[in-house]
N, C-alpha and C positions, 0 to 999 in steps of 0.2 A: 672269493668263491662265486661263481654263477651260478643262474636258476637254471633247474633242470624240467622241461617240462614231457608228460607224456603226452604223446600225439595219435599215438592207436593201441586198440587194447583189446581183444580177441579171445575168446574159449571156445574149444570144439564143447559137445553134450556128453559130460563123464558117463561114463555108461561101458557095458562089458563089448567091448570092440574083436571078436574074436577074428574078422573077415580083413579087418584093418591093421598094413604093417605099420612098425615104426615109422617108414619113410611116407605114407598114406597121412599118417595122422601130422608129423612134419608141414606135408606142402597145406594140409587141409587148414591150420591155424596160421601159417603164412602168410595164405592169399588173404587170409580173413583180417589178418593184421594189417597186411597192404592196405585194402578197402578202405578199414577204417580210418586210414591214416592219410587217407586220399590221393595213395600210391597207384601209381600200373604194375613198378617192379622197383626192387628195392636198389637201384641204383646208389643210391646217396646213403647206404648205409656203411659205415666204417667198421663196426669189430662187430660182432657177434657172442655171446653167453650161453652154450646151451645146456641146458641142464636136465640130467636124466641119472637115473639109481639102478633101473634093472636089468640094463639092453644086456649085460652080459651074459645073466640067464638064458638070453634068445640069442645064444652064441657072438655077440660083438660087444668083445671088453675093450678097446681101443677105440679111438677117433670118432667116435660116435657121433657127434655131431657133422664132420665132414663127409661120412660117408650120406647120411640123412639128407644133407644140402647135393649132392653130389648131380643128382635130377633137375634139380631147383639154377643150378651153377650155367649147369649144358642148355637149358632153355633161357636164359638170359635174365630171368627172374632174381636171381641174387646174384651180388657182381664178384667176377672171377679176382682170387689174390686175396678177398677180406678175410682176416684169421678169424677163428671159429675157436673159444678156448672151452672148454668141456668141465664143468662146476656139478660137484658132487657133497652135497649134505645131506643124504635121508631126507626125510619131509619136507628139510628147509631149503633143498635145493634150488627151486625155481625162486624164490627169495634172493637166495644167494647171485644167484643170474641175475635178477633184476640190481642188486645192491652194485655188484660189478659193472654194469652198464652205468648206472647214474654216478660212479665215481669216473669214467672214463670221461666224462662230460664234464663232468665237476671243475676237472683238472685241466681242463682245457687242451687234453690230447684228442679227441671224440666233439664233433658236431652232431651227428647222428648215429645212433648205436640200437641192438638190438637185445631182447630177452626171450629167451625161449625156454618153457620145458615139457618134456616130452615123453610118456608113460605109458607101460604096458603089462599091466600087474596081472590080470586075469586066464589063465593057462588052464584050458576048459578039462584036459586030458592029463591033470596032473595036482590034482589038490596039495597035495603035501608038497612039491616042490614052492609053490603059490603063498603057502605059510610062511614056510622054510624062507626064502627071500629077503624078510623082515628082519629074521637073525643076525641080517647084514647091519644093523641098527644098531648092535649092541656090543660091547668088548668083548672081539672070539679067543682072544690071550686069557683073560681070566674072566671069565664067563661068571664063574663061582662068585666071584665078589659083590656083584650085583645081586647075586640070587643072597645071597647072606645079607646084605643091607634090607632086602624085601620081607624076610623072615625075618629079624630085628623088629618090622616096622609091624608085622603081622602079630609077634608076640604082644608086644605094645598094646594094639588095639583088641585082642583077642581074637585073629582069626588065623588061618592056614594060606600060608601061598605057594600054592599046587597049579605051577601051569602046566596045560595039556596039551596034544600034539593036534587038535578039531579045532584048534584055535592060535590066532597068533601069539608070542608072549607080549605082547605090546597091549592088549586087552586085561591081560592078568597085571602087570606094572601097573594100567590103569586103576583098576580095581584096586588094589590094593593103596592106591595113593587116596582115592575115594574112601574107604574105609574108613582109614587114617584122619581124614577131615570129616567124616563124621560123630566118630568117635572124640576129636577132638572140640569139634564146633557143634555138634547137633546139625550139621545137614542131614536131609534126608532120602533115602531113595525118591519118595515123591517128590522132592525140589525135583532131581535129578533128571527124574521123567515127565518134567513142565520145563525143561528146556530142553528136552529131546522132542517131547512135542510139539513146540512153538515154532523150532526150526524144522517141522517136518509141512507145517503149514508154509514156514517162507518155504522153500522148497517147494511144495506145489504150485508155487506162483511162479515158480524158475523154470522155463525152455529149456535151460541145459542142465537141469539136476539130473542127475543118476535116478533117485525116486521120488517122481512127481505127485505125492498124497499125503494128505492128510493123516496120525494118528492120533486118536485122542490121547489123554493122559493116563485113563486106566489101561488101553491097550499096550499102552509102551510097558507098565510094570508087568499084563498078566505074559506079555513076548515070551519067547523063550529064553531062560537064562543061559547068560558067559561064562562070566565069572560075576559071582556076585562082588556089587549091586548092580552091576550092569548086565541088562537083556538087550537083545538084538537091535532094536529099535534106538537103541541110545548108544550104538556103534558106526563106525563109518564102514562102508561097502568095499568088498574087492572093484573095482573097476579100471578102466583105459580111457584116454583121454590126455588133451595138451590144451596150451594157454600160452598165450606173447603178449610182448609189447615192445612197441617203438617210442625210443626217448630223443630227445633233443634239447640244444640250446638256446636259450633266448633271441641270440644273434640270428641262428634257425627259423624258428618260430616266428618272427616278423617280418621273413619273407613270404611264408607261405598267404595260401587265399585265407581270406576274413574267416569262413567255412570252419574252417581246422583250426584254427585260432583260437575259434569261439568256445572250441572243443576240447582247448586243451587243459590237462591238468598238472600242474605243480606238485612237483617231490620235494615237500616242506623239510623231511629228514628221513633219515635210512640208516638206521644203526642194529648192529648184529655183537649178540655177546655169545659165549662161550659154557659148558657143564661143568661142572663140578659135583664132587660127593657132597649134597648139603646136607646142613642138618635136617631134619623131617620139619621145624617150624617154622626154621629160616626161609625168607622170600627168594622165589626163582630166577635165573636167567632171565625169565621174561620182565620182571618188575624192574631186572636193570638194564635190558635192553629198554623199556617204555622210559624211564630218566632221563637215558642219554638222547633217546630222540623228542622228548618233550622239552630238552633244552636246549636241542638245537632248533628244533622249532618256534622257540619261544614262547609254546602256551602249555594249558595243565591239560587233563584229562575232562577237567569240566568245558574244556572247550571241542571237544569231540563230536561231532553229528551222528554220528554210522561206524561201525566198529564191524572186522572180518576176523575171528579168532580161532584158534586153531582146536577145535572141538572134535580131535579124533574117537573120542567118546563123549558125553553128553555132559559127565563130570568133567572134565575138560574149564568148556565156559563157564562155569562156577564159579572155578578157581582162578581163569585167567581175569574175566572183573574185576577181581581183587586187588592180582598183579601189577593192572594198568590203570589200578586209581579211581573207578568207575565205584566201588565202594570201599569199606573196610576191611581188615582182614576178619576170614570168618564168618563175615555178612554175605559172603557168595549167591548160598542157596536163598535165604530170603528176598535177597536183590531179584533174584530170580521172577521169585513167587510171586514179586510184589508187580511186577509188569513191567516192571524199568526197561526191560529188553526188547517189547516188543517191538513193532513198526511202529504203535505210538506213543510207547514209551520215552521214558525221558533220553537213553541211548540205546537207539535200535540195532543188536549183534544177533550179526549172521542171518543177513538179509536176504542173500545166495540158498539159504537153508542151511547152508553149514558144511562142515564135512558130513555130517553123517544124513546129509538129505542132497546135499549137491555131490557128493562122494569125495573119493582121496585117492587119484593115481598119485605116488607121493613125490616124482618129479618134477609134474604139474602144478601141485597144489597153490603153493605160494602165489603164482600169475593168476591163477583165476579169482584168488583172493582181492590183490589187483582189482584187477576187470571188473569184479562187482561193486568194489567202488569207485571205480574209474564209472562207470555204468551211472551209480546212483549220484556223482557230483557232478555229471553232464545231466540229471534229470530225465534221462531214458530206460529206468528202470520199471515202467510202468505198474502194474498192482501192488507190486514190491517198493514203490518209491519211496523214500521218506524224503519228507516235504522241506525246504529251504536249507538242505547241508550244507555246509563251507568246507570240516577239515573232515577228513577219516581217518582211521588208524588201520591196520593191521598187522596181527602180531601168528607169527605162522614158527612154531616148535620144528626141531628134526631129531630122530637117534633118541639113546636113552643114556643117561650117565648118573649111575644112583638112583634121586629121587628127583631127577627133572630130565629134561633132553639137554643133548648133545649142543643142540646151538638152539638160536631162536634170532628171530627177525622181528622188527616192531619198525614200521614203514607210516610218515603220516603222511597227506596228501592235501591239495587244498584246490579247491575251483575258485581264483582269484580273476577270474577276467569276466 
């Protein structure tokens, strides 16, 4: 197998893009991936991954990514003939883009490859459709099934699961899986709303977060409630927005200038596991997505610097800790509480702010997850930095199946030069 390494790595500012098309937000994180990559035009790039969930809301359900490049093609910017394959997971799409690219490499079909994804959640003249969209997440065959596993889980803990139409159901599955680990383990809302806070703080130190401020911890619980336990503040935002990256080979990579070199980072492992109906105690997709690639990488979770987790609600990063070895099962919330997470904590997660402070257009997401630790193992993350990282992880959920998602991604990375 060869190394894979990333060479440029690019986020537009998640935020509600109502002025910007698809094809806008396209070239805008393109050129920015060139740049970084120490590109004029992407000549030397061989396949393309682009990955996107909602374009067909905005009338184009096919070729989505060709028509996108189609601008980009005719000015000579991306070179004419590269295929372009079009990668669909829910949230974990741009993951999946990226996972596809580093195996085209891998394999030694691809010297230079691309990852793009590309989002546009926010439809200013249509709230309910905006909702609605998210439903694409979940099995529209037997919808019911799901909803009956959630009331199982609600009896259990003693509550009601009543999703409503002012809100996504992806908020209410949340809550309800939150509950559940509370009732279980004694978490508590206040854990909940000390890591909704923490990352509203990284989040204020991010240029491209969706909401650049501060919340304290009492504000996040007095917010307005979702579903309980979670209020607004310990949600991720409607927003727009994209995120790339360019990969390469070794062979690649020691031609280029010293510059780019210096800059680049290694795709230590990349592994993507699958949903299932679990049981409510059993460990997630994500704990065995984090396995396979802490064995391909060869180290444990104790050797982790910087973690980007997939915290579409605030209960989210609790849980996922746990997942990925960072603590015990059950210890989530205290791990929380206790400071481990912060910037100077012993593992700083969700240094971006998170989803719910950097946002979640959900075909983007995965790449900007990327990007901020591509960002923070180049040591150009400024207030945000944490100090002497090597590996990072990220682990980025999509879709919902039972009582976890659909797929999940755990990506480690390393600044080995």
């Amino acid at each position: 197998m060869r190394d894979v390494y990333i060479i440029g790595a690019d986020s537009t500012q998640f935020k509600k893009w109502p002025e910007k098309s698809y094809k806008d937000l396209t070239r805008d994180v393109y050129l920015g991936v060139l740049r970084d990559a120490g590109m004029t035009d992407g000549a030397d790039i061989e396949f393309a991954y682009f990955g996107n969930c909602a374009m067909h809301h905005w009338g184009q359900g096919f070729i989505r990514g060709q028509v996108c490049f189609i601008p980009l093609v005719r000015e000579g910017l991306f070179p004419e003939r590269v295929p372009i394959i079009n990668v669909e997971g829910a949230c974990a799409t741009a993951s999946m883009a990226l996972h596809s690219a580093w195996k085209d490499i891998l394999s030694g079909q691809s010297e230079v490859t691309l990852a793009i994804g590309v989002e546009k959640i926010y439809m200013p003249d249509d709230k309910a459709k905006t909702f609605g969209l998210f439903d694409d997440g979940l099995d529209q065959f037997d919808k019911q099934e799901i909803i009956e596993a959630y009331k199982t889980a609600a009896a259990d803990c003693g509550r009601d699961f009543d999703p409503q139409p002012d809100r996504t159901i992806f908020m209410d599955t949340y809550a309800m899986q939150a509950c559940y680990h509370m009732w279980r383990y004694g978490t508590t809302q206040q854990q909940i709303a000390m890591a909704a806070s923490k990352n509203h703080y990284h989040g204020s130190l991010n240029p491209n977060a969706q909401y650049q401020f501060e919340v304290p911890v009492e504000k996040v619980i007095e917010d307005r409630l979702i579903s309980y336990p979670l209020t607004r503040s310990m949600c991720a935002p409607i927003g727009d927005g994209a995120a790339a990256a360019i990969l390469c080979s070794q062979d690649y990579l020691n031609n280029l200038p010293s510059g780019v070199q210096d800059r680049a980072v290694k795709i230590k492992a990349s592994a993507l596991t699958g949903g299932k109906y679990r049981k409510f105690d059993e460990p997630s997709l994500s704990h065995a997505a984090a396995q396979k690639a802490y064995q391909w990488a060869g180290i444990g979770p104790q050797d982790i610097d910087v973690a980007e987790v997939h915290d579409a609600t605030s209960f989210c990063e609790i849980f996922q800790v746990e997942m990925l070895g960072f603590c015990p099962m059950g210890e989530g919330g205290k791990f929380i509480e206790s400071g481990a997470t912060e910037l100077t904590g012993s593992i700083p997660v969700n240094t971006s702010g998170g989803l719910v402070s950097k946002g979640h257009p959900i075909g983007a997401t995965g790449l900007s997850m990327i990007y901020e630790l591509v960002t923070q193992l180049r040591g150009e993350a400024g207030p945000r930095q944490v100090k002497n990282s090597e590996f990072a992880l990220q682990e980025n959920g999509g879709g919902v199946i039972g009582f976890e998602e659909a797929a999940c991604s755990v990506v480690i990375l390393q600044k080995d030069r």
